[in-house]
C-alpha atoms as an extended CHARMM CRD file, in Angstrom:
* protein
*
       131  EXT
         1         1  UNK       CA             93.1640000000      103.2990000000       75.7740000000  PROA      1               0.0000000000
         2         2  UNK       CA             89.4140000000      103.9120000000       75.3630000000  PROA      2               0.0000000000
         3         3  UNK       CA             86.7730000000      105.4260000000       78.0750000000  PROA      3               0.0000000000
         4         4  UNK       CA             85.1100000000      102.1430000000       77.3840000000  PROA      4               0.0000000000
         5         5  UNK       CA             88.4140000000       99.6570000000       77.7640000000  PROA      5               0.0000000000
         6         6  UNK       CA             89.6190000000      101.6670000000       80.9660000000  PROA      6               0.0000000000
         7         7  UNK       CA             85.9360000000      101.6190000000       82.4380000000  PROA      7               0.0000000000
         8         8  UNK       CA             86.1390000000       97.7220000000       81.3830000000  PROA      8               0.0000000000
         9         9  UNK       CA             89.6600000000       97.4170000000       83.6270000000  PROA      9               0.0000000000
        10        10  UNK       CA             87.7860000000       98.6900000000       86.1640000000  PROA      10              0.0000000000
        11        11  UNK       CA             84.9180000000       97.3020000000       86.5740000000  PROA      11              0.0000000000
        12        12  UNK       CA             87.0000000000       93.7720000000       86.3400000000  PROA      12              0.0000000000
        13        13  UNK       CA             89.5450000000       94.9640000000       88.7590000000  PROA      13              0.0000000000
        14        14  UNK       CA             86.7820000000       96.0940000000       91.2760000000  PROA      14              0.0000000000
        15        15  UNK       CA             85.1730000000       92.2580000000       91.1230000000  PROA      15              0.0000000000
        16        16  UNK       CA             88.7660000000       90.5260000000       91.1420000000  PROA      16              0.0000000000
        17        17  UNK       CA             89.1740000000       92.7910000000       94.7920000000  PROA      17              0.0000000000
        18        18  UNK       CA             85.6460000000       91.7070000000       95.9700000000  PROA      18              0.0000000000
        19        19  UNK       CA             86.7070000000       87.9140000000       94.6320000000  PROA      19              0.0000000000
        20        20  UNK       CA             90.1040000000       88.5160000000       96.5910000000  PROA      20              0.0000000000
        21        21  UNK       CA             88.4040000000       89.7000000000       99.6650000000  PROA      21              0.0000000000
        22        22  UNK       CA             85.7690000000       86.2840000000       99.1870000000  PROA      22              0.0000000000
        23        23  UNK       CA             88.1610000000       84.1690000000       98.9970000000  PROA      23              0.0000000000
        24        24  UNK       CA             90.6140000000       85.6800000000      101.7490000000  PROA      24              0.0000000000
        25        25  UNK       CA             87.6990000000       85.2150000000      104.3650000000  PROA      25              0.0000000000
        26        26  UNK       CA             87.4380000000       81.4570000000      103.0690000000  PROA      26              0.0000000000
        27        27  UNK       CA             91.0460000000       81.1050000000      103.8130000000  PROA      27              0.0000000000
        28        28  UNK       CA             91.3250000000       82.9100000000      106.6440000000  PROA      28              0.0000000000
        29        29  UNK       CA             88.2130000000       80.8400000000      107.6420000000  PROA      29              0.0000000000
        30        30  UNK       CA             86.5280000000       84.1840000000      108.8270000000  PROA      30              0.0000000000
        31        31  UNK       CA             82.7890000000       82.9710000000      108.9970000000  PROA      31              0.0000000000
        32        32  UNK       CA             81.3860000000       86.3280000000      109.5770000000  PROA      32              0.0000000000
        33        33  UNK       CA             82.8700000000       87.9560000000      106.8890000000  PROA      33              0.0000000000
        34        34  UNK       CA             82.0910000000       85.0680000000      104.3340000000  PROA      34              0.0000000000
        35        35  UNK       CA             79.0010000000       84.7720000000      105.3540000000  PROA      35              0.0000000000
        36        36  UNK       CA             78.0800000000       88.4940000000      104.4540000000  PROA      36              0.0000000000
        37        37  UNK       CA             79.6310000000       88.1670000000      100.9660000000  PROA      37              0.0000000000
        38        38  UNK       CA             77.7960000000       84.7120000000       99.8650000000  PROA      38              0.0000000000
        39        39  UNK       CA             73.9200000000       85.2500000000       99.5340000000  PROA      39              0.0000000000
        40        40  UNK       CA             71.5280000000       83.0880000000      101.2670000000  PROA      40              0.0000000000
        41        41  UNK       CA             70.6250000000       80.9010000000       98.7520000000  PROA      41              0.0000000000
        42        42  UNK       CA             74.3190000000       80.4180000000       97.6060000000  PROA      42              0.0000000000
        43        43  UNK       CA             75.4520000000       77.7840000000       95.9720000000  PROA      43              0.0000000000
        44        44  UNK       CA             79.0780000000       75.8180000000       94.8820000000  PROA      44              0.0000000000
        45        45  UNK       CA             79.1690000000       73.1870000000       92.5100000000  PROA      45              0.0000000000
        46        46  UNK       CA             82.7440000000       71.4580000000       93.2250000000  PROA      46              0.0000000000
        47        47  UNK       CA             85.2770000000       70.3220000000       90.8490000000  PROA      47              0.0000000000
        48        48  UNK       CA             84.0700000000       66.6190000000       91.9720000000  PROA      48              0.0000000000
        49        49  UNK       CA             80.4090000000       67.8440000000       90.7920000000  PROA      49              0.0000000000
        50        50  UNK       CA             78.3490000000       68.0410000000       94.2010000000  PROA      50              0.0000000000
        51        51  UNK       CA             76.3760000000       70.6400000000       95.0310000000  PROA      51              0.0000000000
        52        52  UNK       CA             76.7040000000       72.4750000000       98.3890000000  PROA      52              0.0000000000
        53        53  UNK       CA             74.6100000000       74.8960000000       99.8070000000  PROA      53              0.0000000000
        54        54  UNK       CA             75.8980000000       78.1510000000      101.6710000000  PROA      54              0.0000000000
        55        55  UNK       CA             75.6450000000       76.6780000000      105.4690000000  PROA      55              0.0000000000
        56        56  UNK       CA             77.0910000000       73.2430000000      104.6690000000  PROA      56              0.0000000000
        57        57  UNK       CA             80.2750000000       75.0930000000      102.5510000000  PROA      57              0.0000000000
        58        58  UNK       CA             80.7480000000       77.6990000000      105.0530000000  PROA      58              0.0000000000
        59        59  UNK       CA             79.6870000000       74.4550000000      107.5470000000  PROA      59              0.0000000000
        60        60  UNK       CA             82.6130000000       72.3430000000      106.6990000000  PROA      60              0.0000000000
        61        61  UNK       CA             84.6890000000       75.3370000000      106.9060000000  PROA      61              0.0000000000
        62        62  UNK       CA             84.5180000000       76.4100000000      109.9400000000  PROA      62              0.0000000000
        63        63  UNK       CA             84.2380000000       73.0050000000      111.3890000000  PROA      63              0.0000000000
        64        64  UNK       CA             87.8860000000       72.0440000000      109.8300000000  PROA      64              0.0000000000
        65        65  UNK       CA             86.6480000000       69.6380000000      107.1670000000  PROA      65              0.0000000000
        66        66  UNK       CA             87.7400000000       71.6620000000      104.1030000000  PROA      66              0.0000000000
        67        67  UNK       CA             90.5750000000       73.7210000000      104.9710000000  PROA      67              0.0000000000
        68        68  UNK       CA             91.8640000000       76.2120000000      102.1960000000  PROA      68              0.0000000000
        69        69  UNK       CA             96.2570000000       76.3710000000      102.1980000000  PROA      69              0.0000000000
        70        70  UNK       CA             95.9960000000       78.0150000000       99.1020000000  PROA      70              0.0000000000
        71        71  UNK       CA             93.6930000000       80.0610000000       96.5030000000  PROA      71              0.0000000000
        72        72  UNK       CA             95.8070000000       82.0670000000       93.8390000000  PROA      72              0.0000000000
        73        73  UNK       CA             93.6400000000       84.1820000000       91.1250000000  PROA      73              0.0000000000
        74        74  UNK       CA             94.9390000000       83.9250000000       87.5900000000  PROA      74              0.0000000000
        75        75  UNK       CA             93.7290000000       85.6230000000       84.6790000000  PROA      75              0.0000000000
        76        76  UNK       CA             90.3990000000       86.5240000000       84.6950000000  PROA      76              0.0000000000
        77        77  UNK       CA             87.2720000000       87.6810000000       82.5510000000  PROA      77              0.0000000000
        78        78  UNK       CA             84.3620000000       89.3380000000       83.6190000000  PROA      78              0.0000000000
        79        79  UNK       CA             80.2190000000       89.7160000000       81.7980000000  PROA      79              0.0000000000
        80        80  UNK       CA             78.3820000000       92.2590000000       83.5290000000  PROA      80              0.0000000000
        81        81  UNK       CA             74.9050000000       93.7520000000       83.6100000000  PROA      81              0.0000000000
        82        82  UNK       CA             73.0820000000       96.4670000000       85.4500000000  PROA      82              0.0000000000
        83        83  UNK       CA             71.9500000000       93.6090000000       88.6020000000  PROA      83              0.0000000000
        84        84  UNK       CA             74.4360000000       90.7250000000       87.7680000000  PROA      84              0.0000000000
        85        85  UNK       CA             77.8090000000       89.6240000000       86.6700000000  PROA      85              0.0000000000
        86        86  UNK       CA             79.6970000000       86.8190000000       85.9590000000  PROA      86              0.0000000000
        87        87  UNK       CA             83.4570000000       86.7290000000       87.0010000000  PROA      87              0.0000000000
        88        88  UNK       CA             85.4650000000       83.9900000000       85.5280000000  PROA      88              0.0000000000
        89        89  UNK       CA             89.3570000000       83.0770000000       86.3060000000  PROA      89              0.0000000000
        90        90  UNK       CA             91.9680000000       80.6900000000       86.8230000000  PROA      90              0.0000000000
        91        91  UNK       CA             93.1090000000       79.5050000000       89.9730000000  PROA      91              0.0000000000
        92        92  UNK       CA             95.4180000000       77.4570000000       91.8040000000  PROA      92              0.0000000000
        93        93  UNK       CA             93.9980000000       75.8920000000       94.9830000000  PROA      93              0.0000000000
        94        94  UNK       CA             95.9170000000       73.9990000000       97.7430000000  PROA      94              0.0000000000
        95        95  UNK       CA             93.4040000000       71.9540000000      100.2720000000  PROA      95              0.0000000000
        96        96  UNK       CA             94.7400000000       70.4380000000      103.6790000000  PROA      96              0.0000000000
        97        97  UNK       CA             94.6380000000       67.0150000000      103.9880000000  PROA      97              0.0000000000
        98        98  UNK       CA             95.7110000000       63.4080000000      101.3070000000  PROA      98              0.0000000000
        99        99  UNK       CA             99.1190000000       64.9850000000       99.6270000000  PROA      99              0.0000000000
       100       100  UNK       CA             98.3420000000       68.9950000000       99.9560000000  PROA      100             0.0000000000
       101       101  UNK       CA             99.1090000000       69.4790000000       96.2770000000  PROA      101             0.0000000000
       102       102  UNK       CA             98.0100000000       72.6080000000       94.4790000000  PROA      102             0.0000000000
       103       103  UNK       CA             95.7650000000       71.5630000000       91.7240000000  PROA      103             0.0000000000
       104       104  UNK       CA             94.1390000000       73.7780000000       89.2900000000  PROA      104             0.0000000000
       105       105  UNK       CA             90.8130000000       74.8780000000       88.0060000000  PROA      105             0.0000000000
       106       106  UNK       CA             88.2690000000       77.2970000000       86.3780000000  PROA      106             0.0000000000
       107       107  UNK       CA             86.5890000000       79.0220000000       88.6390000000  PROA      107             0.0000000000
       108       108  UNK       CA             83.0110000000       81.2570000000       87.7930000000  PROA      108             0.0000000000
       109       109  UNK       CA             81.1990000000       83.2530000000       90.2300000000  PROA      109             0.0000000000
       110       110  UNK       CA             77.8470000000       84.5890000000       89.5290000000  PROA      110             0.0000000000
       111       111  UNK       CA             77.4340000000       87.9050000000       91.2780000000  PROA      111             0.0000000000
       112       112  UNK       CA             74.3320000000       89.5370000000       91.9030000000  PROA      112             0.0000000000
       113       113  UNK       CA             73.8070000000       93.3020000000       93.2470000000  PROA      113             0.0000000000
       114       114  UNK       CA             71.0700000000       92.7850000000       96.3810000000  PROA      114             0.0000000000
       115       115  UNK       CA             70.1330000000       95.5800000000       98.4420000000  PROA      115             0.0000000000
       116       116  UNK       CA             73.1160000000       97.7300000000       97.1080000000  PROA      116             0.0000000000
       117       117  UNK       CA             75.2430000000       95.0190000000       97.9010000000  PROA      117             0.0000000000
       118       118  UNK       CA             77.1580000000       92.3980000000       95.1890000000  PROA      118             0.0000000000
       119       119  UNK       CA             76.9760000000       88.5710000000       96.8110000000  PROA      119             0.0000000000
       120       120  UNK       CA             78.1950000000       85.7400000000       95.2200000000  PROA      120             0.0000000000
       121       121  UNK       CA             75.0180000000       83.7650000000       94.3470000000  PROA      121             0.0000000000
       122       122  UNK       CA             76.5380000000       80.5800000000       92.5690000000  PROA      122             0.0000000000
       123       123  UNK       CA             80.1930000000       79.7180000000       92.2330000000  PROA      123             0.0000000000
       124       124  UNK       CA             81.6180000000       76.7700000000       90.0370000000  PROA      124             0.0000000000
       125       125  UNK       CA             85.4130000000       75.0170000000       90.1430000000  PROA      125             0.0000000000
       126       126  UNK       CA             86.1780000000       72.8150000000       87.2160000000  PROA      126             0.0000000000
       127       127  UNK       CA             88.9620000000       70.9350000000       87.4640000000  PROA      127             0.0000000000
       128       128  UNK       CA             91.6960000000       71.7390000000       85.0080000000  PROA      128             0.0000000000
       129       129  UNK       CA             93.0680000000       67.8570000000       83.4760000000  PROA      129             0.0000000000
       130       130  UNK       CA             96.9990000000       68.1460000000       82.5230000000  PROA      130             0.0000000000
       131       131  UNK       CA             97.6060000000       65.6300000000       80.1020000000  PROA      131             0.0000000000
């Protein structure tokens, strides 16, 4: 294995832990601790294509609305640059509520490094279609 490939592994297994951690909180429905890892301007774009902003995500959260069962991390790929990078995996997610079947999706987070700190800026599900 290369300097380059094992500094690669890395790097992607240091944003799959931050993504773990992320998504844990949203789980967990630990507002404090998502709300320090999702920037202020944050932004999801949901496998039904609407938008939602940080508060009203984190919002329905905490109220109950969108309850996560389930959010399992496949494979994953991950772009990076000096200030940003761009994590993308696939995931099985499990919501409460209708039948509470896991369904599954692509999933891309755009990081960005502010004030020495990575937040996810923008994150995107698209559903997966099994024929």
């Amino acid at each position: 294995m290369s300097s380059s490939t094992s500094h690669a592994d890395a790097e992607l297994a240091r944003f799959l832990a931050l993504e773990q951690r992320r998504t844990q909180a949203l789980l967990a429905r630990d507002i404090a601790t998502a709300m320090r890892l999702h920037a202020a301007d944050y932004q999801l774009i949901t496998p039904g294509g609407g938008a939602l902003s940080r508060e009203r995500y984190l919002g329905l959260i905490e109220s109950g609305e969108l309850i996560y069962l389930g959010w399992e991390i496949g494979a994953a790929a991950l772009r990076r640059g000096a200030d940003m990078a761009l994590l993308r995996y696939r995931a099985t997610l499990t919501l409460a509520g209708g039948e509470q079947r896991p369904f599954d999706v692509w999933h891309t987070d755009s990081y960005e490094l502010r004030d020495g700190e990575w937040l996810a800026v923008w994150s995107q599900a698209t559903a997966i279609k099994t024929p």
